[in-house]
C-alpha positions in Angstrom: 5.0 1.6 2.4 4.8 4.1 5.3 8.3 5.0 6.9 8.2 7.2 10.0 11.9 9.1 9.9 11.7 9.1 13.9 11.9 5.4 13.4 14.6 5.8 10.9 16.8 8.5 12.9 16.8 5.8 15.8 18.4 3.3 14.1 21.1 5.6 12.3 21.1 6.8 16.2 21.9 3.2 17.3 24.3 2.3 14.5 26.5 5.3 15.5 26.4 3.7 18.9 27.7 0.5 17.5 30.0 1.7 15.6 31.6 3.8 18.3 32.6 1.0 20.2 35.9 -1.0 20.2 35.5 -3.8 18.2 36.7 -6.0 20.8 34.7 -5.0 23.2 31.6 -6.2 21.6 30.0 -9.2 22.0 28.2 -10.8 18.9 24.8 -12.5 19.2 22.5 -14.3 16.4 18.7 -14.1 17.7 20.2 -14.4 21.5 22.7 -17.1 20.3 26.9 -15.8 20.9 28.3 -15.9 18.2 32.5 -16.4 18.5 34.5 -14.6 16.7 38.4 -15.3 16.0 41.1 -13.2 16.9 42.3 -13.2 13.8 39.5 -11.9 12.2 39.2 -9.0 14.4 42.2 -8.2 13.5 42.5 -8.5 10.2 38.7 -6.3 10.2 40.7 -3.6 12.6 43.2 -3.2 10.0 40.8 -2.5 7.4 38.9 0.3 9.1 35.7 -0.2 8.0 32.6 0.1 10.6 31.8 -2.4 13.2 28.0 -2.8 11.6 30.4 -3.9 8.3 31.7 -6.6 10.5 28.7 -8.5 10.6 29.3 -8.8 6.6 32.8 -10.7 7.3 30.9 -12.9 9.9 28.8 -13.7 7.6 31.3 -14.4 4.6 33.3 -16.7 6.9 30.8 -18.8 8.8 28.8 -21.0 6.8 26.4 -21.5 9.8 25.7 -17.5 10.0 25.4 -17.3 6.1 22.4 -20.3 6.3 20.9 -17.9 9.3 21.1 -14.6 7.0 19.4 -16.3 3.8 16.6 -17.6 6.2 16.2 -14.2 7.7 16.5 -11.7 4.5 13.6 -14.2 3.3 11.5 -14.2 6.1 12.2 -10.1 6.1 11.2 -10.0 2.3 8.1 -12.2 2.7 7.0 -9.6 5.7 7.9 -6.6 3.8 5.7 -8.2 0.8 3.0 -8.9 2.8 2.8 -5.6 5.0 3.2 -3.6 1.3 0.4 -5.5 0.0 -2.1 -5.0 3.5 -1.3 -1.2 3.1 -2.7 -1.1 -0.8 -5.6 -3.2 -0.2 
């Protein structure tokens, strides 16, 4: 597989971005869907001080909706992955 770092320093780039941000000030969305997010569970992420990007994993872990979404995703990412590998070595 061929990785450009440009492409790579541009998301690290917009990750710092995200995770600059007050958590409560962002506004989650699921391929354009909002997402809603508890107060609760922004707080109890705040009091962890972890990243906001890790906040996605708590989503995830407490919404069985969002965890169905993920599997379909990571699988569909893996299948394109497998498929753009396998086009590059042919």
């Amino acid at each position: 597989m061929n990785i450009d770092i440009k492409d790579v320093l541009e998301l690290k780039a917009r990750l710092r971005e995200i995770n600059k941000l007050p958590l409560k000030s962002i506004k989650w969305f699921y391929n354009g869907e909002r997402i809603l997010v508890s107060k609760q569970l922004r707080k109890d992420f705040d009091f962890l001080g972890l990243l906001n990007t890790d906040f996605i994993d708590a989503l995830l872990a407490t919404s069985p909706r969002l965890k169905m979404l993920r599997i379909r995703l990571e699988n569909k990412i893996k299948k394109d992955i497998k498929q753009k590998y396998l086009d590059e070595y042919k």
